[in-house]
N, C-alpha and C positions, 0 to 999 in steps of 0.2 A: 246235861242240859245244853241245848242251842247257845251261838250267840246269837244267830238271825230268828228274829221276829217273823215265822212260819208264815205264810199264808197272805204274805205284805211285801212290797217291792223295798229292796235292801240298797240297790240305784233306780234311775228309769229307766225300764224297760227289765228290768231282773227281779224273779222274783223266788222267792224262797220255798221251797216244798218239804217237808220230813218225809224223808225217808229209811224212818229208824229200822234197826234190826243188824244191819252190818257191824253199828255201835249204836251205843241208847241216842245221841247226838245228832247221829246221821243226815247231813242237808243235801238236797240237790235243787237246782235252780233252771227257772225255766229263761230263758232268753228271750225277748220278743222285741220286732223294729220291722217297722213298712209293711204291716200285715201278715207275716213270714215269723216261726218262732223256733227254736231248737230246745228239746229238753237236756239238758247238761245233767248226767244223773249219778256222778261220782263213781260208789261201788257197790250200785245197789244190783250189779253182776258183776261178780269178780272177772268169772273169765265166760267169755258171750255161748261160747261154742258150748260150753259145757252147764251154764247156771240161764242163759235165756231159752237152749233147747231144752234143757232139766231145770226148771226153775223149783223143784220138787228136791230135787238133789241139795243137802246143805256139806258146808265144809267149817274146817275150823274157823277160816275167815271170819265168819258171820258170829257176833256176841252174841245174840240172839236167835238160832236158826230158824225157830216156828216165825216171825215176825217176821226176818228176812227174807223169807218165802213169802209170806203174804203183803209185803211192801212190794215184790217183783212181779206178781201178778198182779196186782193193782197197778202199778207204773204201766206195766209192758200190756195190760188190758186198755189203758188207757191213752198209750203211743199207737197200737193197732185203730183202736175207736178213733182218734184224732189226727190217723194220718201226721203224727208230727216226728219229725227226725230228732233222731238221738245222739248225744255224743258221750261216747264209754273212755273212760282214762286206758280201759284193758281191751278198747277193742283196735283191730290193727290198721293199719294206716289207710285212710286218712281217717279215721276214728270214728268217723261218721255214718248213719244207716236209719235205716226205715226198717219198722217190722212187722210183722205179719203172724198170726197164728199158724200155726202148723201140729198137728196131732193134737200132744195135751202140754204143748209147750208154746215157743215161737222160735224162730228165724229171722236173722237180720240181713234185709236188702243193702249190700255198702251203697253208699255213695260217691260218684265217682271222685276222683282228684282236679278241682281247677284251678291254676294258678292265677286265675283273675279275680278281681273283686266283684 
């Protein structure tokens, strides 16, 4: 069980999404400020190269594998639909990327690195 209240902003502008399946608990959170949002989506791909082009593919990682699969297509259907950037803890620097479908998977566009705000 969660400690965040799913579906409800946990500060302003954050708000909470389940993404079970990695673990029964599983949360990721979306970002949002000045129009502009980032989905923060924990480990609902371990590792991008291999679980967002194979989101078919499970590993021991996942407590759950059939769930973990269909939490990562529904996420990564719903970052393709929404044009919204992602940020993966396992994806590599600057962590950041856009995605796109690709065969019967997806691929992530990085995002470049700026040191400005």
């Amino acid at each position: 069980v969660t400690q965040y209240d799913v579906g409800k902003e946990v500060a302003p502008g954050i708000t909470a999404v389940a993404t079970y399946g990695h673990t029964p608990g599983h949360v990721s959170f979306v970002v949002a400020s000045g129009g502009k949002s980032v989905y923060v989506q924990s480990d609902v791909t371990n590792h991008p190269a291999l679980f967002a082009r194979n989101p078919g593919w499970h590993a021991f990682f996942d407590q759950d594998p059939q769930m973990a699969e269909a939490t990562r297509r529904k996420v990564y259907d719903m970052l393709v639909a929404d044009k919204m950037m992602v940020q993966g803890f396992h994806y590599p620097f600057p962590a950041v990327a856009y995605v796109e479908k690709a065969g019967s998977g997806y691929r992530e566009i990085p995002v470049m690195w700026n040191s400005s705000l």
